[in-house]
SENU-285495 format. One line per field, with one value per residue (C-alpha): residue number from 0; residue in one letter; x, y, z. Coordinates in steps of 0.2 Angstrom, whole numbers, plus 5000, padded with zeros to 4 digits. Example, Ala and Ser with C-alpha at 12.3 -4.5 7.8 and 13.67 -1.06 7.14 Angstrom:
// SENU-285495
lokol = [0/1]
tike = [A/S]
c1 = [5062/5068]
c2 = [4978/4995]
c3 = [5039/5036]
//
This chain:
// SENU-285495
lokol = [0/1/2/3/4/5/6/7/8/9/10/11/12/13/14/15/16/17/18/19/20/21/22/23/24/25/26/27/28/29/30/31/32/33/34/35/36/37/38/39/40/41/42/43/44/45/46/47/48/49/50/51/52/53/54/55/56/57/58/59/60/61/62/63/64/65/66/67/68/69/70/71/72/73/74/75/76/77/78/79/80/81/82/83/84/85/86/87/88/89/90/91/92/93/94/95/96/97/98/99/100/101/102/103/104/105/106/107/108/109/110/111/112/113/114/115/116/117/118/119/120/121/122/123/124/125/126/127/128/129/130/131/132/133/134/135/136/137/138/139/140/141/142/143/144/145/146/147/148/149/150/151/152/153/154/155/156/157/158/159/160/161/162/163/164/165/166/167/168/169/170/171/172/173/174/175/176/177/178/179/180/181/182/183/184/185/186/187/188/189/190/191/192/193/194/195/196/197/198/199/200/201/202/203/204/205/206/207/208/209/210/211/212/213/214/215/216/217/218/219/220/221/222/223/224/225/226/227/228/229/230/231/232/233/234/235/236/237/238/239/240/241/242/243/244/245/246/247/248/249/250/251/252/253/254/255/256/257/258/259/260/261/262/263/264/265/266/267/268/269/270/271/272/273/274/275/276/277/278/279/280/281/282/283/284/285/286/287/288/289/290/291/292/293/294/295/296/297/298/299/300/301/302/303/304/305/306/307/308/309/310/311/312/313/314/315/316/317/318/319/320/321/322/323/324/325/326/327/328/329/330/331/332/333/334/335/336/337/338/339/340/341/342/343/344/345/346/347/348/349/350/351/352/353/354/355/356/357/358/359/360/361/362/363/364/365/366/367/368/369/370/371/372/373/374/375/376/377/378/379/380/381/382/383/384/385/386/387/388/389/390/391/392/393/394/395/396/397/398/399/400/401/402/403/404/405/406/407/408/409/410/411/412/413/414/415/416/417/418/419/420/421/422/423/424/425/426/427/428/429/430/431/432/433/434/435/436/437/438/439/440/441/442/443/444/445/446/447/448/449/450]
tike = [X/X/X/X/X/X/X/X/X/X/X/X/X/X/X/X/X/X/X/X/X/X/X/X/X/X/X/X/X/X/X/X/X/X/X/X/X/X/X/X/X/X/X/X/X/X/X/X/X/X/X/X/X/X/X/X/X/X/X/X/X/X/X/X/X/X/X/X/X/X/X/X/X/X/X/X/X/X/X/X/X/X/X/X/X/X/X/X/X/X/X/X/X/X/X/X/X/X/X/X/X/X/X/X/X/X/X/X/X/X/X/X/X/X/X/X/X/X/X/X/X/X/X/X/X/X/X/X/X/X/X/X/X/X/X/X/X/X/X/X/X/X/X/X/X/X/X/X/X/X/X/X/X/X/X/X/X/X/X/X/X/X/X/X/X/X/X/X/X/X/X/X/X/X/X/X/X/X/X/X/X/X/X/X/X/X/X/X/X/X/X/X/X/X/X/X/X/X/X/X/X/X/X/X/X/X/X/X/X/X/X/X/X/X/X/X/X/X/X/X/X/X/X/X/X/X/X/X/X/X/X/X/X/X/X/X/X/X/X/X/X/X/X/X/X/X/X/X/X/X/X/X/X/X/X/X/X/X/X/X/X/X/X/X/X/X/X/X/X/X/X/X/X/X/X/X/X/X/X/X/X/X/X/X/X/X/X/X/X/X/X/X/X/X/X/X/X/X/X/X/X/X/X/X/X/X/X/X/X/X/X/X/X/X/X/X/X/X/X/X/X/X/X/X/X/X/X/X/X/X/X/X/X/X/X/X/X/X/X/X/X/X/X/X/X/X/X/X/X/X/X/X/X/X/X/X/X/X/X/X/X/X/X/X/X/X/X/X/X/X/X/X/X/X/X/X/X/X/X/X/X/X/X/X/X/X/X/X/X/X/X/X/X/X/X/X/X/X/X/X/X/X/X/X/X/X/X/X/X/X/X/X/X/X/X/X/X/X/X/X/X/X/X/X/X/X/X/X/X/X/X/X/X/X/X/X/X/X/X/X/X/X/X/X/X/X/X/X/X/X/X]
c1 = [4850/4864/4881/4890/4905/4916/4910/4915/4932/4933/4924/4935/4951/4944/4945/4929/4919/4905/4898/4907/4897/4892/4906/4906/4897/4914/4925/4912/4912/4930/4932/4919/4925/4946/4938/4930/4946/4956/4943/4939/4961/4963/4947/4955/4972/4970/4963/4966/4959/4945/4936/4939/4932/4917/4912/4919/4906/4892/4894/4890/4874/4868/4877/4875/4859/4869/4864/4865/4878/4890/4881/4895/4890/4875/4868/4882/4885/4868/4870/4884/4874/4863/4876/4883/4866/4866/4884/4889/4882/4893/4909/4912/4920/4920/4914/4932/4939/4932/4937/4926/4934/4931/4913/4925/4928/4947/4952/4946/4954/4971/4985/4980/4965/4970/4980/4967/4957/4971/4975/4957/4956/4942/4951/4949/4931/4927/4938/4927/4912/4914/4921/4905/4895/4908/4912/4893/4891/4907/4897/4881/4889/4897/4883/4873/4888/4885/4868/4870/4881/4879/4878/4893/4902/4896/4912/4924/4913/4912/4933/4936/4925/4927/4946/4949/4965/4957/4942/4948/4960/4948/4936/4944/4963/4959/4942/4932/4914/4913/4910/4891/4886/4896/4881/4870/4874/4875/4857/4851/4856/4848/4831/4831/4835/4821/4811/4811/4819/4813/4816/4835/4836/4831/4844/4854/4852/4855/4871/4875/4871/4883/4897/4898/4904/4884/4880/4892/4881/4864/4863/4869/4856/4842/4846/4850/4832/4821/4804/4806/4818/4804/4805/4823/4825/4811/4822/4836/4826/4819/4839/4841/4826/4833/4847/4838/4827/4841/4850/4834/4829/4847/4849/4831/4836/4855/4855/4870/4868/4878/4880/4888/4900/4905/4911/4919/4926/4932/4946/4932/4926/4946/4951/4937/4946/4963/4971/4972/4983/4988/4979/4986/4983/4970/4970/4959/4953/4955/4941/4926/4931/4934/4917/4905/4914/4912/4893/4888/4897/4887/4871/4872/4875/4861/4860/4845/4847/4857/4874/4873/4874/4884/4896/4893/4891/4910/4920/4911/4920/4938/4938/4936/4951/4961/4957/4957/4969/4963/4966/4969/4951/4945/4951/4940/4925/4936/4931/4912/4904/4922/4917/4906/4915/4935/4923/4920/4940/4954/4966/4955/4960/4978/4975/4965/4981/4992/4982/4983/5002/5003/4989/5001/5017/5009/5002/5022/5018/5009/5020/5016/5002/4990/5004/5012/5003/4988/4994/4998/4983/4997/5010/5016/5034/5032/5024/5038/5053/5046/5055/5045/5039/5040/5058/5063/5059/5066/5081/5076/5072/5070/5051/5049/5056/5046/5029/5025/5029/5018/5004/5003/5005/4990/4980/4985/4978/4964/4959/4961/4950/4935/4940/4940/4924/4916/4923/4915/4897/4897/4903/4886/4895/4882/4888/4873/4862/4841/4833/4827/4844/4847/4863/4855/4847/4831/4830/4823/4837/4847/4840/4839/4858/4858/4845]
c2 = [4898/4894/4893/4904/4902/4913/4905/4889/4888/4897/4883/4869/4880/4879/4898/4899/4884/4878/4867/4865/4860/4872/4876/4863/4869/4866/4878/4893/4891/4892/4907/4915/4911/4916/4932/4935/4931/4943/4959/4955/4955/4972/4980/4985/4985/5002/5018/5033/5051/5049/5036/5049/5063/5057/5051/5067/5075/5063/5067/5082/5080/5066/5078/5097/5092/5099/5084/5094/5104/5096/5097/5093/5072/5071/5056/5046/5056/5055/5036/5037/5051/5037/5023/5033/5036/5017/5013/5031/5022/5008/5019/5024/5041/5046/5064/5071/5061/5069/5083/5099/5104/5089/5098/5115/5114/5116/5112/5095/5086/5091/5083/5085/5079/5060/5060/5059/5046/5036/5035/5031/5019/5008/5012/4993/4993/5009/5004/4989/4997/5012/5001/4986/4994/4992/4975/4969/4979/4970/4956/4958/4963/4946/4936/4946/4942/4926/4927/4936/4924/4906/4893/4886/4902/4906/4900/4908/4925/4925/4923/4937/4949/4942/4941/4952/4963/4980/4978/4971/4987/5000/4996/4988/4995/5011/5012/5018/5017/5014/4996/5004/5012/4996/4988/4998/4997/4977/4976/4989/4974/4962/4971/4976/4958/4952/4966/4981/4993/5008/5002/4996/5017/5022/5015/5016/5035/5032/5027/5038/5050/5045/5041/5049/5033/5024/5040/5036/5019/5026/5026/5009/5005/5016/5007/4990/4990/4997/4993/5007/5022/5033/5026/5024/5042/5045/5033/5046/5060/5053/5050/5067/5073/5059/5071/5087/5084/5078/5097/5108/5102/5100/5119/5125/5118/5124/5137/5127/5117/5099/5099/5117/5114/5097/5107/5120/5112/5094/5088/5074/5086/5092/5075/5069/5080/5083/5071/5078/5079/5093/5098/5114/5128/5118/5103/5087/5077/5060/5054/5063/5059/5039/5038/5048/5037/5021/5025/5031/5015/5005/5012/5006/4987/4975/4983/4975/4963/4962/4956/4970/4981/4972/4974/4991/4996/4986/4994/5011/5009/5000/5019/5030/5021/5019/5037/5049/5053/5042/5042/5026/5022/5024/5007/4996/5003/4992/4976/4973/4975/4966/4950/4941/4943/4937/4919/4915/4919/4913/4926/4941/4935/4936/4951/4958/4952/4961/4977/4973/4970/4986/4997/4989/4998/5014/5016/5021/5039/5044/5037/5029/5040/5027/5010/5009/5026/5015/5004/5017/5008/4995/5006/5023/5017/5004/5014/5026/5011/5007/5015/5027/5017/5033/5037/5018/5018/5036/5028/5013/5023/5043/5047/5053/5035/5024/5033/5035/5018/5011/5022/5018/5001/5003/5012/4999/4985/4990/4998/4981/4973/4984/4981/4960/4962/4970/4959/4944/4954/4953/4934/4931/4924/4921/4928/4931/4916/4918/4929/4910/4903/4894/4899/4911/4929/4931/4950/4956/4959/4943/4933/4939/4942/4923/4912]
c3 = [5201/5189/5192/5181/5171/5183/5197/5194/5189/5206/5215/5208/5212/5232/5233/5240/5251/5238/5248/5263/5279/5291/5304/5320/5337/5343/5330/5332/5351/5353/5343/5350/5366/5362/5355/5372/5381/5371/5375/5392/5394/5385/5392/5408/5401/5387/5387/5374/5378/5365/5378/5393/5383/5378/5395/5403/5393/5397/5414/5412/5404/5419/5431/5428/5414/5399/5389/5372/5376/5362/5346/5335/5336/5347/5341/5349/5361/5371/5366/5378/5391/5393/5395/5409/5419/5419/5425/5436/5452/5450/5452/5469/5472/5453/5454/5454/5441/5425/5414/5414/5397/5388/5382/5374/5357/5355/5372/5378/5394/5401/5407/5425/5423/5412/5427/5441/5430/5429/5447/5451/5462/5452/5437/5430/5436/5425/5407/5406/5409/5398/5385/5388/5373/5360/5367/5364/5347/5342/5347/5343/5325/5323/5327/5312/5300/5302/5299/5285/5275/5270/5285/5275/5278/5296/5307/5294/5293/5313/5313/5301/5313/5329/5330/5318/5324/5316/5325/5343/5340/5336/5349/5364/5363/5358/5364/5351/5348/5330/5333/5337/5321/5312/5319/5315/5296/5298/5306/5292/5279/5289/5290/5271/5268/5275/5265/5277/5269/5278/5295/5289/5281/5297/5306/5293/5293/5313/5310/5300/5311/5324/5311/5294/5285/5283/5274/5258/5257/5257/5237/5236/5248/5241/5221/5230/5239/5226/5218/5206/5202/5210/5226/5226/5226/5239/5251/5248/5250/5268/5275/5270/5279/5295/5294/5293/5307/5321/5315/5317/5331/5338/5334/5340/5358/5357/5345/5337/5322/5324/5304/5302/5319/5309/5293/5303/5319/5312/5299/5290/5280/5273/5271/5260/5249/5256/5245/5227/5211/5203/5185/5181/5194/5203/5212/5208/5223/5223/5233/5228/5211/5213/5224/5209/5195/5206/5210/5192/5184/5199/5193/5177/5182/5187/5204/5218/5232/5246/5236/5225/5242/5247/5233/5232/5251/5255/5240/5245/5262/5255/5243/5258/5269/5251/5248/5264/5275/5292/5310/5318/5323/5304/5296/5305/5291/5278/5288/5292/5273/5267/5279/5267/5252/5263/5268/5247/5239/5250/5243/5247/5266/5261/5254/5270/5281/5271/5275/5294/5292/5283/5293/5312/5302/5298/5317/5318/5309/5327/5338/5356/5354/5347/5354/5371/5379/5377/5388/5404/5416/5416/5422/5418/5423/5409/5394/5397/5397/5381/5363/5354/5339/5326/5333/5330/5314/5309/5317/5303/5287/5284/5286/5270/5262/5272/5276/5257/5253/5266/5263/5247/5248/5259/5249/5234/5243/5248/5231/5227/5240/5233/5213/5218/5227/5213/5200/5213/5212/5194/5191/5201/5217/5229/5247/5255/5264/5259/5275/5279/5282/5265/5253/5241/5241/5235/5235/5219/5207/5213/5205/5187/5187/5193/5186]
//
């Protein structure tokens, strides 16, 4: 391995750790444990209507067997199906506390019914429950993060996840279960590292499944893991035929297909492409068009090994947040694949807490919605004593002066997370430790950008 001419200016500077030893027992326990600490307060402590809904309609699937009754994400939900047959016998009394509208397209849970789950009377006992999944893929993700990067880089990479605001956010405020197909994508890097591609497709194409973000990576992942063009293109073709398979047999048992009730029953699709400039009488959409450019200019680098999907994979991610409109649960798919590369530039961390302050301001555009209403297991008399965040800040700045600004600042930022990253992946910085635990990558392609 050399150390090229890019690199080492950046080593002498001390924006990355060269050579620092690995992270004392002492360090990584006690963010491990503080990271614990902070989940296991919030878990009881939040709940958002997403987290009812989901397991609403899991109980019907254990209770009245309509276990593919929603077809619109059925890989996630009959993880959660099965999550619930394990934990509905630990909740005394819960028959009458779900929603039987949750599983209707266009209505979901009422008010009546968030009500009776709120007064529950084991109401603690069954936010910690629903919620445990994404508490151990949150962990279980962190754990592989620092397994993935350089044992000098572990304690730092297991900070940025593990106590990562976006994350503890998404999945233990709000409740949301992207933290599980997050580690999906994470353990599909791990496998292919240590040269199984086709089960890390698979569970890439998993994850994809329960989350559409993993599916923008697959031709990073196909051209990253290679042994030729021929099978690069037949490792797409098989995550399309992944997809294929879970809609027809998903339709032949329901008679609905979960792909087509996703393009017509869900916003993703609109704001892959919602954002747009005008070009005459027609309007040119951002995203589409920054994600085609980014991939065709990526194909033409020196592109195999897990850094270069790692490049590719994180700056895939940053463009989609950057790009698309988002709801609040969205941002944390700017942080796992970005880990590695915040542990080797100091500044990249700045930059990464700059889109946190940013990302805690813009939660203002919705309101108490997605702030102090997640907070009503603590009180509904205290959520509603509690200022609106959105009418505070009309009361600050118009809406049209200071959403646009924060937006874009945003978006600037984080289109310059995945530019830096890129620019890291060419000047040969090394972010992934060997699949034996040493501090370089010896997937094929790695090393001839490197040696």
């Amino acid at each position: 391995m050399r150390t090229s001419a890019a690199t080492q200016p950046a080593r002498e500077s001390g924006r990355y750790p060269a050579e620092a030893p690995e992270a004392g027992v002492t360090l990584v326990t006690a963010v491990w444990l503080a990271g614990l600490l902070v989940r296991l307060a919030l878990m009881p402590a939040t709940f958002h209507s997403d987290l009812y809904q989901i397991y609403s309609r899991a109980n019907d699937a254990v209770i009245h067997g309509a276990w593919l009754s929603w077809s619109g994400q059925v890989v996630i939900q009959q993880v959660h199906n099965v999550w619930f047959l394990v934990i509905e016998r630990l909740l005394p009394g819960n028959a009458g506390i779900w929603s039987a509208y949750s599983g209707v397209a266009g209505v979901g849970a009422q008010p009546d019914d968030l009500e009776r789950f709120l007064s529950y009377a084991y109401l603690g006992r069954a936010l910690v429950l629903m919620k445990l999944p994404y508490l151990l893929a949150d962990l279980a993700t962190g754990w592989l993060l620092t397994r993935l990067v350089a044992p000098a880089w572990r304690g730092r990479a297991l900070a940025l996840w593990w106590l990562n605001p976006l994350v503890i956010y998404t999945s233990m405020v709000f409740g949301r279960h992207d933290s599980l197909s997050i580690l999906a994508l994470v353990a599909a890097v791990m496998l292919a590292r240590r040269g199984q591609r086709l089960p890390g497709l698979l569970l890439l194409g998993l994850g994809g499944l329960a989350r559409f973000f993993p599916f923008f990576a697959l031709p990073f992942y196909a051209v990253a893991y290679r042994r030729s063009w021929r099978q690069a293109v037949a490792l797409g073709g098989l995550a399309v035929g992944i997809w294929a398979g879970v809609d027809l047999a998903v339709l032949g048992l329901t008679g609905e297909s979960p792909t087509l009730a996703l393009l017509g029953r869900y916003p993703h699709i609109r704001y892959l492409v919602s954002l747009s400039l005008p070009v005459g009488d027609e309007l040119l959409p951002l995203l589409p068009l920054g994600y085609a450019l980014l991939l065709l200019w990526w194909l033409h680098e020196p592109n195999q090994g897990t850094n270069a999907f790692l490049a590719g994979g994180a700056a895939t991610l940053l463009l989609l947040i950057a790009l698309m409109p988002f709801n609040p649960q969205y941002v944390i798919w700017a942080v796992p694949l970005l880990v590695p590369w915040l542990v080797v530039e100091r500044r990249l961390i700045l930059a990464h807490a700059a889109q946190v302050v940013l990302y805690a301001i813009w939660l203002a555009r919705w309101g108490s919605s997605v702030t102090w209403e997640l907070f009503q297991p603590l009180g509904k008399d205290l959520v509603e004593r509690l200022p609106d965040p959105q009418l505070v800040a009309a009361a600050l700045l118009p809406a049209e002066v200071w959403q646009p600004v924060v937006r874009g600042l945003f978006a600037a930022v984080t289109l310059w997370l995945a530019w830096r990253v890129l620019v890291l992946w060419q000047a040969g910085v090394p972010v992934a430790g060997a699949a034996g635990g040493g501090s370089t990558d010896h997937a094929p392609g790695d090393e001839g950008r490197a040696c």
